[in-house]
N, C-alpha and C positions, 0 to 999 in steps of 0.2 A: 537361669539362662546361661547354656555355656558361648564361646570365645564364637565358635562360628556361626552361631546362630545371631548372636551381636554384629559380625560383620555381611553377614546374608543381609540384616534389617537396615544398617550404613550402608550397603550397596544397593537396593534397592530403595532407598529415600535417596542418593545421590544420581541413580538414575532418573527418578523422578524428577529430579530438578534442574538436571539437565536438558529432559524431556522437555520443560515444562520452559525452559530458557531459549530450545530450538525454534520451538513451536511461537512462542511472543516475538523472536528476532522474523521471520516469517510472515507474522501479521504483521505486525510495523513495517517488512517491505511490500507488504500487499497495499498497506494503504498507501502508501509513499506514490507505488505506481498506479494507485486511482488517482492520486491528487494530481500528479502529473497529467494523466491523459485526461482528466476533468479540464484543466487548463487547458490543456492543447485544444480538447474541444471548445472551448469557451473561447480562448481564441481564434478555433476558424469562425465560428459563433461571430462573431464581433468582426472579421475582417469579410463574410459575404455580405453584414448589415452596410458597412462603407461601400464597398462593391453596388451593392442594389440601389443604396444612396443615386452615387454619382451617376449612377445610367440615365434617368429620368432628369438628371441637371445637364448632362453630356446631350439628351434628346431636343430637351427645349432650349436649348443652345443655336 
């Protein structure tokens, strides 16, 4: 195996793992921004169940 074929084979395993390092930083923000809008919804979630609460206490009032 000569010199450039050595560095052809280190430059495309360094691409690879570059690749391969884009691509997980990526996922890790994809999920980051479900967990966030999971909560978001989970809290409107939770603030129309108070809401709906109080109408029927607010009626028989």
């Amino acid at each position: 195996m000569d010199l450039s074929h050595s560095l052809f084979l280190l430059n495309a395993s360094l691409n690879r793992h570059l690749n391969n390092d884009h691509y997980g930083q990526l996922e890790l923000e994809e999920r980051a921004n479900f967990s966030r809008s999971r909560r978001s919804i989970e809290r409107s979630d939770e603030q129309l169940q108070r809401e709906s609460v109080k109408e029927p206490e607010a009626k028989s009032a």
